[in-house]
C-alpha positions as CSV (number, residue, x, y, z in Angstrom):
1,X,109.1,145.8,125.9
2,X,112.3,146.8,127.7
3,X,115.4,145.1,125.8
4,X,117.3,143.3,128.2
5,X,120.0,142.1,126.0
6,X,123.6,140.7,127.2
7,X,124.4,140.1,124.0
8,X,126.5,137.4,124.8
9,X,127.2,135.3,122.1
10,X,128.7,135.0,118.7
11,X,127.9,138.6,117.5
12,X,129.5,139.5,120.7
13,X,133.0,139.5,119.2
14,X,133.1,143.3,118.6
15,X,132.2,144.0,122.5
16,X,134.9,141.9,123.3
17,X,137.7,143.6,121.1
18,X,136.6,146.8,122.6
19,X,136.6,145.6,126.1
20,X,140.1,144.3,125.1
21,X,140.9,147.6,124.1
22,X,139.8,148.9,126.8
23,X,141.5,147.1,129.2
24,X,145.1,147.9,127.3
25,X,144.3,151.6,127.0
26,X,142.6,151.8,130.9
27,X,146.3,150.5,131.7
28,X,148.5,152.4,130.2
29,X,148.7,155.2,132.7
30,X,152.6,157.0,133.6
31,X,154.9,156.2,136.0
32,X,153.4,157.8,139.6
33,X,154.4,161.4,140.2
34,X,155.4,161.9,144.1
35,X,153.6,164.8,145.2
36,X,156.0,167.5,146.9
37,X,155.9,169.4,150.0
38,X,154.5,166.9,152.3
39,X,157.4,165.6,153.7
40,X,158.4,168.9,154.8
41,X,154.9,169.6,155.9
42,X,154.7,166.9,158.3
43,X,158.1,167.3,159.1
44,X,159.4,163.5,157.9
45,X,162.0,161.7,159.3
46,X,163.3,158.6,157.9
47,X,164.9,157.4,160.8
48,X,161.5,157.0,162.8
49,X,159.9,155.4,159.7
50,X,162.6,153.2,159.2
51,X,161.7,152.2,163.6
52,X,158.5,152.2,163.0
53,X,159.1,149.7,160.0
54,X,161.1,147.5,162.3
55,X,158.6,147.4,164.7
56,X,155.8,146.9,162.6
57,X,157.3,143.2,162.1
58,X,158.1,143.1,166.1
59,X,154.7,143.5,167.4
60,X,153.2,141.0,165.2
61,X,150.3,142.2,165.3
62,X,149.2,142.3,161.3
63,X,146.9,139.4,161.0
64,X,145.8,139.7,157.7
65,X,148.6,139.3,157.0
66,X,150.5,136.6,159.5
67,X,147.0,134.4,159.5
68,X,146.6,134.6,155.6
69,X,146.6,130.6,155.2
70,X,145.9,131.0,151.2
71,X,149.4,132.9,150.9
72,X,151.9,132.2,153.7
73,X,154.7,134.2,152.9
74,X,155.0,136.9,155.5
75,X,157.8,135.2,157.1
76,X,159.5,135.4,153.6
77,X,159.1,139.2,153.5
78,X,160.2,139.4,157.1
79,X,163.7,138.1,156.5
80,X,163.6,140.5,153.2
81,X,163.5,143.7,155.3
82,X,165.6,142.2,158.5
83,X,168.3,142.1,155.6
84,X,167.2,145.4,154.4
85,X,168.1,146.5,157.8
86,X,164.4,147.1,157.8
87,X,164.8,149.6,154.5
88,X,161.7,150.6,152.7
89,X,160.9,149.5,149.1
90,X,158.3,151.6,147.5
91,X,156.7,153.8,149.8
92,X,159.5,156.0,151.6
93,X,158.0,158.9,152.6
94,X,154.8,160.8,152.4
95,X,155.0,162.2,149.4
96,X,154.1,158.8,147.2
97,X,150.4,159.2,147.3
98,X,150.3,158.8,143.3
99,X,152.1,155.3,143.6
100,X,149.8,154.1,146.2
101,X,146.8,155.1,144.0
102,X,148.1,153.4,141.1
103,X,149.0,150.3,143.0
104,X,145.2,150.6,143.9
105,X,144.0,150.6,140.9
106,X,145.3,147.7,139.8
107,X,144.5,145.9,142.6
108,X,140.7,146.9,142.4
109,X,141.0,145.9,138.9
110,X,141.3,142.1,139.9
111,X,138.1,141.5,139.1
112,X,138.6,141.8,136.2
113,X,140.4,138.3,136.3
114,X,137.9,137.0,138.2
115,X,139.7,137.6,141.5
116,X,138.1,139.3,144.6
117,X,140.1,142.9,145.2
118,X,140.2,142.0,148.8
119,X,142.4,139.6,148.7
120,X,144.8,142.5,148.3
121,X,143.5,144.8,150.9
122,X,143.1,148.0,149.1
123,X,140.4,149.5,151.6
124,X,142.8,149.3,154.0
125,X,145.9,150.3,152.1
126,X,143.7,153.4,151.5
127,X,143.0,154.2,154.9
128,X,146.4,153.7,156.4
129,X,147.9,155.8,154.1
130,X,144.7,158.6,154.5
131,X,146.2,158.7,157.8
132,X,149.6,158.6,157.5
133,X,149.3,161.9,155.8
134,X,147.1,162.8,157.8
135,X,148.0,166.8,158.8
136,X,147.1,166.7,162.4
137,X,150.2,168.1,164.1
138,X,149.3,165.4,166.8
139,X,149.1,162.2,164.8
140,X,152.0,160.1,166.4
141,X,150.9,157.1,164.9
142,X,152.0,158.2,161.6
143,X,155.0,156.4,160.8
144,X,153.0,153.3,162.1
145,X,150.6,153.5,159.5
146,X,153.1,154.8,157.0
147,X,155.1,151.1,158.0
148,X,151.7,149.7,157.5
149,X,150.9,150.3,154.6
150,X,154.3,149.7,153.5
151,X,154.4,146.3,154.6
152,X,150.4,145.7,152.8
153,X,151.3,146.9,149.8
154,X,154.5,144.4,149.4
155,X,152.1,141.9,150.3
156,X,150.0,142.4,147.9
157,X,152.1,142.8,145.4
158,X,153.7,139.4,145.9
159,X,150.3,138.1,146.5
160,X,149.0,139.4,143.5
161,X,151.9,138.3,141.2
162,X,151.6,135.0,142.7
163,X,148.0,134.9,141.3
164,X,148.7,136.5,138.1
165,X,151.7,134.1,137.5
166,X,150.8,130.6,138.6
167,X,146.8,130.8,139.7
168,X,145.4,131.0,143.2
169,X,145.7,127.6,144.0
170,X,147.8,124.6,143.1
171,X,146.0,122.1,141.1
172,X,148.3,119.1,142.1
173,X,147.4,119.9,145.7
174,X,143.5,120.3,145.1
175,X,143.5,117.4,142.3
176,X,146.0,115.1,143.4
177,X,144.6,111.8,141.8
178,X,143.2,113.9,138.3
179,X,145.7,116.7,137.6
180,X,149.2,116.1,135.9
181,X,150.2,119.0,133.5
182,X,153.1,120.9,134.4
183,X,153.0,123.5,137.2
184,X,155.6,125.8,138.1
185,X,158.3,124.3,140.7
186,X,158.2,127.1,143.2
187,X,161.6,125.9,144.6
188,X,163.2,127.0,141.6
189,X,161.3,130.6,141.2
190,X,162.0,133.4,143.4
191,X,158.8,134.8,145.1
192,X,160.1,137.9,146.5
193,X,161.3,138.8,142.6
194,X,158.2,141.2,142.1
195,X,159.3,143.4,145.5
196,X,163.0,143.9,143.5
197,X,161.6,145.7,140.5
198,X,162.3,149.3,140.0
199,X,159.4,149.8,137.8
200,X,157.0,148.3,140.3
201,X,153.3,149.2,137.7
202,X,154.9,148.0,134.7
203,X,155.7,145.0,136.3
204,X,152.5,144.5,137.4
205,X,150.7,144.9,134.0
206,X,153.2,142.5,132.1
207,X,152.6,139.8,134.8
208,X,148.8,139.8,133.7
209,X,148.0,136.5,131.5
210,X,148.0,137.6,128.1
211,X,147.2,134.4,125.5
212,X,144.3,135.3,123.1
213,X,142.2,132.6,125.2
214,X,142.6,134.4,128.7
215,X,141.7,137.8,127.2
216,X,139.0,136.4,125.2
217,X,137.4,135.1,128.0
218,X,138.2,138.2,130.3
219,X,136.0,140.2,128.2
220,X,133.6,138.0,127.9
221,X,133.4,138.1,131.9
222,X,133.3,141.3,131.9
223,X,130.4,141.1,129.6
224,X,128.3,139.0,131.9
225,X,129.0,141.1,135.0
226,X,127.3,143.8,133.8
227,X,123.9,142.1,133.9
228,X,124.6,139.2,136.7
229,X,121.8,140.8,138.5
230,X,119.3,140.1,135.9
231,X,116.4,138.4,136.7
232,X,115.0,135.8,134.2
233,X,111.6,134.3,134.1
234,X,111.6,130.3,134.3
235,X,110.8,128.8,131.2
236,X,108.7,125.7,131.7
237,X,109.7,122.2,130.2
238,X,107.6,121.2,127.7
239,X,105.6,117.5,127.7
240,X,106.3,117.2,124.4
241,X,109.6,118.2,122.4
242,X,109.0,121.5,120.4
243,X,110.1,120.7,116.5
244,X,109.7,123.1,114.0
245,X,106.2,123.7,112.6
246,X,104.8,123.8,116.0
247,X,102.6,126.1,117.8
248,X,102.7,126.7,121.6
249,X,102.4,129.6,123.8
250,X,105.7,129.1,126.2
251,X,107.5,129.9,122.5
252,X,106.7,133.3,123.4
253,X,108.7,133.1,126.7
254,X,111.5,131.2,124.7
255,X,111.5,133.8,122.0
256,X,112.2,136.5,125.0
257,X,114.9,134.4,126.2
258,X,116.7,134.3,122.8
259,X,116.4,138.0,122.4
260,X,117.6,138.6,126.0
261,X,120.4,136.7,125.5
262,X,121.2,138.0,122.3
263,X,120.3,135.2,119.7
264,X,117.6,136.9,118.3
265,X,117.4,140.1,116.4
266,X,114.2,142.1,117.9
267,X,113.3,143.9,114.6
268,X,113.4,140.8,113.5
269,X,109.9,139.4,115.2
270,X,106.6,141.0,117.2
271,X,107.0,139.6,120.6
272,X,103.1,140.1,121.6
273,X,101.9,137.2,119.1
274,X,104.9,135.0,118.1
275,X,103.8,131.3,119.0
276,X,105.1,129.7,115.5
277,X,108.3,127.7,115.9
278,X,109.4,128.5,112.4
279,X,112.3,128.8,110.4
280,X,113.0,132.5,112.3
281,X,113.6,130.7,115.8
282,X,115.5,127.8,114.3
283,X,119.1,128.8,113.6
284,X,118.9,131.0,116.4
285,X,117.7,127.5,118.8
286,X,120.5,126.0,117.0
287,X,123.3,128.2,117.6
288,X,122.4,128.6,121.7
289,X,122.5,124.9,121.4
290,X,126.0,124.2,119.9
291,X,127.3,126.8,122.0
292,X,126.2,125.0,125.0
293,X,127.9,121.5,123.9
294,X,123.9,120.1,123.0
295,X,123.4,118.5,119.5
296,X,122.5,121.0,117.7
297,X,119.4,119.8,116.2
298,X,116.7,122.2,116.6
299,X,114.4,120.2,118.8
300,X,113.6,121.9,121.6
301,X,113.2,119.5,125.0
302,X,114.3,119.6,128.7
303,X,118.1,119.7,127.7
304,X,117.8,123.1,126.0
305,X,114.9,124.9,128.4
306,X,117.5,123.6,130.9
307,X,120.2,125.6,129.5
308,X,117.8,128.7,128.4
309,X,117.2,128.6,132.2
310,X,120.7,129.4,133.5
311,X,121.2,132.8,135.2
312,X,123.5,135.1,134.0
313,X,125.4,134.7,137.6
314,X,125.8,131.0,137.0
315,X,128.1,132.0,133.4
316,X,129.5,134.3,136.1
317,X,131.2,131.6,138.2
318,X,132.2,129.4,135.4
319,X,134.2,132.1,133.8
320,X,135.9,132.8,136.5
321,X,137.0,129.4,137.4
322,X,138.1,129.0,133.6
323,X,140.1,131.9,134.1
324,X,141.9,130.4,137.1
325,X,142.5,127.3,134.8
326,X,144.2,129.5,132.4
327,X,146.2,130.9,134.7
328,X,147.8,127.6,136.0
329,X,149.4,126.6,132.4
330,X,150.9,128.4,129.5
331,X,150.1,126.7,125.9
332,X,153.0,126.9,123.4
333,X,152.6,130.1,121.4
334,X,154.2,129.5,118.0
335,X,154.7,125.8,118.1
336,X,151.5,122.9,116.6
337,X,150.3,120.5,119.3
338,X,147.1,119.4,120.4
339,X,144.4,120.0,123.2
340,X,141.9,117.5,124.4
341,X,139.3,119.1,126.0
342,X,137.7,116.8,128.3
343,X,134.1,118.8,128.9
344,X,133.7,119.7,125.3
345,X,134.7,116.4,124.0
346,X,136.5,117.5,121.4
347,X,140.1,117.6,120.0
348,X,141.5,120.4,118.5
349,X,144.9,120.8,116.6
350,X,146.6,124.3,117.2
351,X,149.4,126.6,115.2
352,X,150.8,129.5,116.2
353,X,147.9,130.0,118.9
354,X,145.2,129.7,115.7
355,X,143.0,126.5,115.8
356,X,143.6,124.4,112.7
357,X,140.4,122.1,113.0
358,X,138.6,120.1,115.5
359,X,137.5,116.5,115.9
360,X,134.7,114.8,118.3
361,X,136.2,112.5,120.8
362,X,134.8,110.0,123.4
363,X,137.0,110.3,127.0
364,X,136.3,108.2,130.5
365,X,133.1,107.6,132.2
366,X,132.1,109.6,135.3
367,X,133.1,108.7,138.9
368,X,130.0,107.0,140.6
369,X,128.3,109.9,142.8
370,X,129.7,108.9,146.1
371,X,133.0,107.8,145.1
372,X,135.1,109.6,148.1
373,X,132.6,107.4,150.5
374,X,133.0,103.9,148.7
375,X,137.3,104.7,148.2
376,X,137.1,105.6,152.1
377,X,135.7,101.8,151.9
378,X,137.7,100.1,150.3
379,X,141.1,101.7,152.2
380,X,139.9,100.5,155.0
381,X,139.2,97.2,154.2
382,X,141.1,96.7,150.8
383,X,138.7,94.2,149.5
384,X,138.3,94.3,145.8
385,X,134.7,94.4,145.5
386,X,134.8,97.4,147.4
387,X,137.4,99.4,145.1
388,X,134.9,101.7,142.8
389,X,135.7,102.6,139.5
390,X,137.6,105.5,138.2
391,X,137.7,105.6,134.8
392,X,138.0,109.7,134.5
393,X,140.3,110.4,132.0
394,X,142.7,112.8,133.9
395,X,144.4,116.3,132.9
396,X,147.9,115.5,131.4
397,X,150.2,116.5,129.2
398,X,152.6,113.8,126.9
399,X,153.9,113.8,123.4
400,X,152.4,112.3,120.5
401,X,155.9,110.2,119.8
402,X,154.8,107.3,116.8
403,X,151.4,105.5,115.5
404,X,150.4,102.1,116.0
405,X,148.9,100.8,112.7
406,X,146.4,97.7,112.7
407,X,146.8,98.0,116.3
408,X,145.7,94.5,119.1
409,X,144.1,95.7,122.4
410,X,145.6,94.1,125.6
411,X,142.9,94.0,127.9
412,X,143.7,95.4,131.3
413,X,142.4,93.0,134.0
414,X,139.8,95.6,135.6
415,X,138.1,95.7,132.3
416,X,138.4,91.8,132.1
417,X,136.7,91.9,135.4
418,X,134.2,94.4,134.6
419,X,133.2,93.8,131.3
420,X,134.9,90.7,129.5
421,X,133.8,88.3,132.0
422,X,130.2,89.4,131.8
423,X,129.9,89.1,128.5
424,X,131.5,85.6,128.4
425,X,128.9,84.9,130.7
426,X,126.5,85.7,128.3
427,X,127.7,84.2,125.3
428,X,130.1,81.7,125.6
429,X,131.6,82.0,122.1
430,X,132.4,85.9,122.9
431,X,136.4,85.0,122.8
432,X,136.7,83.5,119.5
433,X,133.9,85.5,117.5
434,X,135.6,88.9,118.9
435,X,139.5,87.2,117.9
436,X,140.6,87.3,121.2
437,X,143.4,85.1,122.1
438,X,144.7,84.4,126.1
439,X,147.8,83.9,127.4
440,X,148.7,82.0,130.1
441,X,152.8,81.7,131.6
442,X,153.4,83.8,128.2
443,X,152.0,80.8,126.0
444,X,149.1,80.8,124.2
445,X,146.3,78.3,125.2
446,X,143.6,76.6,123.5
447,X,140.4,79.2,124.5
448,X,138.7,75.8,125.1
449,X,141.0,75.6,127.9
450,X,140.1,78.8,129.7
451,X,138.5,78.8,132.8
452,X,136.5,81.9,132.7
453,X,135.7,81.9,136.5
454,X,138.9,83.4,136.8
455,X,138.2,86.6,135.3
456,X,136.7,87.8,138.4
457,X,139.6,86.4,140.9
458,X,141.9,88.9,142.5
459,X,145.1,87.6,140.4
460,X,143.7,86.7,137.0
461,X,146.1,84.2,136.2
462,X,145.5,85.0,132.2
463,X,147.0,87.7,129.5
464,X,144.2,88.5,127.7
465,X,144.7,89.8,123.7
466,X,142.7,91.0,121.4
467,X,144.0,90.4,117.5
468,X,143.7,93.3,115.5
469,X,141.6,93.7,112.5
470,X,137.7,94.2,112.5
471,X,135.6,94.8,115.4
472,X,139.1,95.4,117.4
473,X,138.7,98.0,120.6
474,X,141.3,100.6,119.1
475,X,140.0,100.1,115.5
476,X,142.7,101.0,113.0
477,X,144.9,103.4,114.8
478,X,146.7,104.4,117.7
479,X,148.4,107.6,118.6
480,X,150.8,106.9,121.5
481,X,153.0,109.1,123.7
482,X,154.2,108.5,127.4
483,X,152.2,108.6,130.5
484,X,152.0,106.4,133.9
485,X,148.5,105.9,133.2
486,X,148.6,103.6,129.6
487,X,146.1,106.1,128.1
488,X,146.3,107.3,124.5
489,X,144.0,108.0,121.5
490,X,142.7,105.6,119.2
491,X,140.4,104.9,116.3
492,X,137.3,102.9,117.0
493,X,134.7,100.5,115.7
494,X,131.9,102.1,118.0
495,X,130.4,105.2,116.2
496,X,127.5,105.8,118.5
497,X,128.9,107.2,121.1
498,X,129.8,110.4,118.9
499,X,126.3,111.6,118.2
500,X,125.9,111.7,121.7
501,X,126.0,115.1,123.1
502,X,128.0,113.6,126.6
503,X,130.4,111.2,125.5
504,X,132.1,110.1,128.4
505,X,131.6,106.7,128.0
506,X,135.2,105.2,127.6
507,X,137.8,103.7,130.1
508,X,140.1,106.4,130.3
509,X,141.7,106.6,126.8
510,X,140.6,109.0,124.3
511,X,138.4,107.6,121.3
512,X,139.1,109.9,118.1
513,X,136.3,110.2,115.4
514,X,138.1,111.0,112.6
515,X,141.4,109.3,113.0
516,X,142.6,110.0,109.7
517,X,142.2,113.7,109.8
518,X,144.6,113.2,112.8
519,X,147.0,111.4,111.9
520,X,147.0,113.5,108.1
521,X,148.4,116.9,110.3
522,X,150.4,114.3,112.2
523,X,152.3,112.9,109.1
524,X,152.5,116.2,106.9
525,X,155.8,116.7,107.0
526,X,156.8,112.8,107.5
527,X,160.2,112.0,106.1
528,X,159.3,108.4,104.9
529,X,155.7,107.5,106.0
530,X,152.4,109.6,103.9
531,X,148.8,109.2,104.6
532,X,148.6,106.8,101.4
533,X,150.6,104.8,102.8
534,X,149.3,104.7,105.9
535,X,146.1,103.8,104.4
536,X,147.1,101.0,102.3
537,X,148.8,99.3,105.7
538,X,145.5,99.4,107.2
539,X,143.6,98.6,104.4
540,X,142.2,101.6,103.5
541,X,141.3,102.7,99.6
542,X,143.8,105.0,98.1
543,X,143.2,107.7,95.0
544,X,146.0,106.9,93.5
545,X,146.7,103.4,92.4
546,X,150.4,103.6,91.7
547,X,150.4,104.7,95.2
548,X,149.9,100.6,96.2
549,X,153.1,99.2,94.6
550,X,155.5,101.7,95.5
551,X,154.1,101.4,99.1
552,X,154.7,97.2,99.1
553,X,158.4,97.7,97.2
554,X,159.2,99.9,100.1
555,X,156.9,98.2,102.9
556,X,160.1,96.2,104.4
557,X,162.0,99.4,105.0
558,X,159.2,101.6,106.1
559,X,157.8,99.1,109.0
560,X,158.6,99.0,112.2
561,X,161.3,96.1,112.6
562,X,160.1,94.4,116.1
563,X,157.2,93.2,113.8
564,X,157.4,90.9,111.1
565,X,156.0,91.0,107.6
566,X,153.4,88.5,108.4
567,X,151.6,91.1,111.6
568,X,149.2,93.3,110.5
569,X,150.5,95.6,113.6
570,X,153.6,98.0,112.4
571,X,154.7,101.4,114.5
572,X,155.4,105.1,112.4
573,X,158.3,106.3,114.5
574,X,157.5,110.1,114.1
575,X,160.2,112.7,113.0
576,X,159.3,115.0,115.6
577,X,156.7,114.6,119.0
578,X,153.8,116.9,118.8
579,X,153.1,118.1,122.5
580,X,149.4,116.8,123.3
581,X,147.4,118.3,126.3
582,X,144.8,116.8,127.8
583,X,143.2,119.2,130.0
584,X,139.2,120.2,131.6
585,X,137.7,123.7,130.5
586,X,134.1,124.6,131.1
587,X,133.7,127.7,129.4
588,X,136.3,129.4,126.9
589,X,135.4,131.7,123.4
590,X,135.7,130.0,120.5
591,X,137.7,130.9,116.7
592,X,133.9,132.8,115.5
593,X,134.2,135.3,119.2
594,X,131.3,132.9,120.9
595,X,131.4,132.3,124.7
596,X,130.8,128.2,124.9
597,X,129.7,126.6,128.3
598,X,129.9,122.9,129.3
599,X,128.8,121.0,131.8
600,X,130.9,119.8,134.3
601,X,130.8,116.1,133.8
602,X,133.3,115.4,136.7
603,X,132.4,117.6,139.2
604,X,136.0,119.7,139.0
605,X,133.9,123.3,138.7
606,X,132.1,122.4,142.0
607,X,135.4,121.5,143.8
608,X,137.2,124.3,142.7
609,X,134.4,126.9,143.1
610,X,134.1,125.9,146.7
611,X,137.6,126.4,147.4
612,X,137.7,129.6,145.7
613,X,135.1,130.8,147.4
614,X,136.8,129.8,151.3
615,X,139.4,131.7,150.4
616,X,137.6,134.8,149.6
């Protein structure tokens, strides 16, 4: 049979070192030679370019440009020549063919970064300057197109630094209610910088992203683009789950699929009678699966043929839209902090751009389907019962200033509403068995006294606390840093929810799995607090038993003061913050060279392809 393989996935690591390599090498050309003896030739005169110029910006009459609603700067670069006394900046004569080919290449190259060349114009910079130098002794419109092209390639050289530099759109303008990491303030940066340099190609290659994550995941596009036109047969989904030991036909089609996509060695196994789902197919199942964000259990079921099912040009898309994320944010290259990835549900703890280790996590529940309609709704007629719920946990940044230790939850009224007043409904002793205590006018009252109805009023006239110690929402630990939205990470008594393989089940805060291993890299270098410590304050077992009286002969000093000796609850003040990011990727390569895809579990890849995709 005809081997078909992409190749795509952890093996793939090589590929993507020599694409890298590529990439450098492929850009690494000299500074442009001008080509002599065209300018006397054609007989140049730079006082009718330098008219032309001017009156290339008169007439108007450049609509790519003017009309170009994705990059609006053309009035910007007007001024910038009218000061110039409509000078020229790179192309000043005829004889500059080798620049404009350079420029060209780069800009064809955009691709590359999963950018559409045409946003650039190079078809047209081409032409122009084809005629420009074009040696008809007749050609009067010359200068025009010289001034043309002029004008296009400054264009796209801010244009395409713009891109490089801060993304193609602004995430605060497209997700105004979900994004809030740093961007770049463009008041403070100077957009017409890139038209000042004197080496105008080395400028353009060290704009270029270049963390290990973006160029991972540019090879890895590159990869896929090279068999985006591949046509896969559908692989049907099974009526019953395939678990190994089992024998069925359509694992001949799977088996082809594995291969194709590079899981599956094909010296390995005789396509023409392979209907065993035996130890052979196993890892390999297992591997597509963890790479995919599915538990990573072998069974085969809808889930997996799902995925197995995705075209090439689907991994296509997603890349590029990943890449765009990349581009709007710059991680800290030598520094630790952490990364929350919402999509993968996962937390991971980075040094010096290498990942330390990662840890499940749970984040917010999914906006209902027609969320935009029912909000619409509710603006209109600002009725509670028609406000819907938003629990999306959104992409922000904060830092990680000090733990809370034996922590109480107070409940915010929409989850009072939502939650705490159905379940009161249903058992009427849910307060006191789950040592929660209400407030009312800042006292606390009797919960006999509580009149429950009003946990679904519009002002809930109660405070509404939940004691720490077992069964408590935020379990043993919190890890709090500053944010308008009260979210932060915590421990938790619910385990469930982390053999899931979509874990978006929480309110908005992030649910850690292994709390400990957190706050462990957290504390490492903690001038007073240690994890032993720690762990004796929440009443965890300890190694070392000498470990428990010096902890309680320095227990006064080392808690937090607000607190008495009698709470359970105590803060660790950290030494230093450790920057946290919370942000949404949907396919990124991972520490072993593997391309991993997620769903998108908010819907943010569909928003953001579609406006891609209008400003194409």
């Amino acid at each position: 049979m005809r081997d078909n393989s992409i190749n795509m996935l952890p093996k793939s690591i090589t590929f993507c070192i020599l694409l890298l390599l590529l990439f450098h090498f492929g850009c690494n050309q000299e500074s442009p030679v001008v080509e002599k003896g065209l300018n006397e030739k054609l007989n140049f005169s730079h006082a009718k370019y330098q008219d032309a110029l001017k009156n290339r910006f008169i007439s108007d009459d450049l609509p790519v440009l003017i009309d170009d609603t994705s990059f609006q700067y053309f009035d910007s670069l007007k001024h910038f020549y009218s000061a110039r006394n409509f000078q020229p900046v790179f192309i000043n004569s005829f004889e500059q063919k080798d620049l404009v080919y350079s420029l060209l290449v780069i800009f064809n190259k955009a691709g590359e970064h999963g950018i559409n060349p045409e946003q650039y114009h190079p078809g047209m910079i081409e032409k122009e300057f084809f005629h420009s130098i074009n040696d008809s002794i007749n050609n009067l419109g010359r200068y025009t197109n010289l001034a043309t092209v002029e004008l296009l390639v400054c264009y796209a050289i801010m244009k395409y630094s713009y891109h490089m530099r801060f993304g193609l759109v602004n995430p605060k303008e497209l997700f105004p209610d979900s994004y809030f990491l740093p961007v770049a303030d463009l008041s403070k940066i100077d957009l017409l910088e890139p038209v000042k340099q004197n080496n105008i190609i080395q400028y353009l290659r060290d704009v270029q992203p270049k963390s290990k994550r973006y160029k991972k995941l540019q090879a890895a596009l590159q990869h896929y683009k090279f068999n985006d036109d591949l046509e896969l047969q559908n692989i049907p989904v099974p009526k019953e789950k395939f678990e190994p030991g089992d024998k069925d036909s359509s694992l001949i089609l799977i088996t082809n699929r594995l291969i194709t996509l590079g899981f599956l060695d094909t010296s390995k196994v005789m396509i023409s009678d392979y209907v065993d789902y035996d130890s052979l197919l196993v890892n390999p199942i297992k591997e597509f699966q963890r790479i995919n964000g599915l538990n990573d259990d072998g069974v085969i079921g809808k889930n997996t043929i799902d995925k197995l099912n995705i075209e090439p040009g689907e991994y296509v898309d997603k890349i590029k839209i990943n890449l765009e994320r990349f581009r709007w944010i710059n991680y800290p290259d030598t520094s630790a902090y952490i990364i929350v990835n919402i999509p993968d549900f996962r937390l991971y703890v980075m040094e010096n751009e290498d990942e330390k280790f990662d840890i499940k996590v749970c984040t917010g529940r999914r906006r209902p389907a027609n969320y935009k309609e029912q909000y619409k709704v509710y603006k209109r007629t600002r009725r509670r019962e028609n406000k819907p719920d938003n629990w999306e946990t959104p992409n922000m940044y904060g830092e990680i200033s000090y733990l809370v230790l034996n922590p109480t939850w107070n409940v915010p009224n929409s989850i009072i509403r939502e939650e705490i007043a159905r379940k009161v409904n249903n058992d009427s002793t849910y307060l006191k068995t789950r040592n929660f205590k209400v407030y009312k006018d800042g006292v606390e009252i009797n919960l006999d006294e509580v009149n429950t109805s009003e946990f679904t009023s519009d002002t809930i006239p109660y405070r509404v606390v939940q004691d720490s110690g077992p069964g408590n929402a935020l379990g043993k630990i919190k890890f709090m840093f500053n944010n308008r939205f009260g979210i932060y990470l915590h421990d938790t008594p619910t385990r469930r929810p982390f053999t899931y393989s979509n874990r978006a089940v929480s309110h908005g805060c992030v649910r850690v799995e292994k709390p400990l291993q957190l706050a462990e890299f957290i504390l490492k270098d903690h001038s007073k607090w240690n994890m032993d410590y720690l762990k004796i304050e929440i009443g965890k077992r300890v190694d070392d038993k000498s470990k428990k009286s010096e902890y309680y002969q320095k227990r006064n000093s080392l808690r937090n003061r607000k607190y008495s000796s009698k709470d359970k609850t105590t803060e660790v003040i950290l030494d230093k913050k450790i920057p946290l990011f919370i942000d949404y990727y949907t396919a990124w390569v991972d520490e072993n060279g593997a391309i991993n895809f997620r769903d998108d579990i908010y819907r943010r890849d569909k928003v953001l392809t579609e406006y891609l995709l209008a400003r194409e």
